[in-house]
C-alpha positions as CSV (number, residue, x, y, z in Angstrom):
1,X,3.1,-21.5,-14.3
2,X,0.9,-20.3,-17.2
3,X,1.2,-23.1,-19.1
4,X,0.5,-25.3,-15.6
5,X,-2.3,-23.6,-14.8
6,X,-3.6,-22.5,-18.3
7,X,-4.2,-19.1,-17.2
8,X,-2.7,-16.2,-19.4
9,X,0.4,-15.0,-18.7
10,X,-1.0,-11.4,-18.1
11,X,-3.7,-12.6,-15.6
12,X,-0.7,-13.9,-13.2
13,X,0.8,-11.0,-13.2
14,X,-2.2,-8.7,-12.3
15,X,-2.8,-11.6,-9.8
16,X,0.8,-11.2,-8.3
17,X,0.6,-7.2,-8.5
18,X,-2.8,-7.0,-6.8
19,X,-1.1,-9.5,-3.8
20,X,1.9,-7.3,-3.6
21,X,0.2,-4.2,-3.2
22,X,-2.2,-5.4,-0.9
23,X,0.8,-6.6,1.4
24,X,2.2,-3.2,1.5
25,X,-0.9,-1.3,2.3
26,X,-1.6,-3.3,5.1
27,X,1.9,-2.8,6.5
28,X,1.7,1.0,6.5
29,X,-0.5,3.2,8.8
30,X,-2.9,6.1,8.3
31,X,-1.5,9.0,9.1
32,X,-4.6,9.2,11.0
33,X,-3.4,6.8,13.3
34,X,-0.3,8.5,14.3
35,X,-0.1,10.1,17.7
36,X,-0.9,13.7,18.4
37,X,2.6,15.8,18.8
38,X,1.9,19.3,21.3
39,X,3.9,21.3,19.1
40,X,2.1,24.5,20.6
41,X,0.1,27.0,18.8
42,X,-0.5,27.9,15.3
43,X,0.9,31.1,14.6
44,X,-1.4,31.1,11.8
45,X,-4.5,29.3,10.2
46,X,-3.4,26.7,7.6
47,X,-5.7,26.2,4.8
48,X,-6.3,22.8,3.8
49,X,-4.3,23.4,0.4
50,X,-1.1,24.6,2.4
51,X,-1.3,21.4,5.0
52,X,-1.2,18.8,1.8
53,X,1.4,21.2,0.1
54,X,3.7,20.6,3.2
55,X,2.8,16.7,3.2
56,X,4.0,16.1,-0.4
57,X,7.2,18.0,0.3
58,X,8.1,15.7,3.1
């Protein structure tokens, strides 16, 4: 296709990455998005640290 096109090998690639990352962001959702779960109450304040600690483990 390079030599088709006369475009470097390397700028195909990038080109192909770029599309195939852009696919799979658009097929995920925000976690914003996500419908609120009535767990109940807090029994204590998270801090903002804590909450992303907890996401990464998951």
């Amino acid at each position: 296709m390079a030599a088709r096109t006369g475009r470097p090998v390397a700028e195909l690639i990038r080109h192909a990455m770029t599309e195939y990352l852009d696919r799979e962001r658009r097929g995920r959702s925000s976690v914003l998005e996500l419908p609120a779960h009535d767990s109940g109450e807090l029994r204590e304040p998270w801090t903002r640290s804590e909450v992303l600690d907890e996401m990464r483990e998951r």
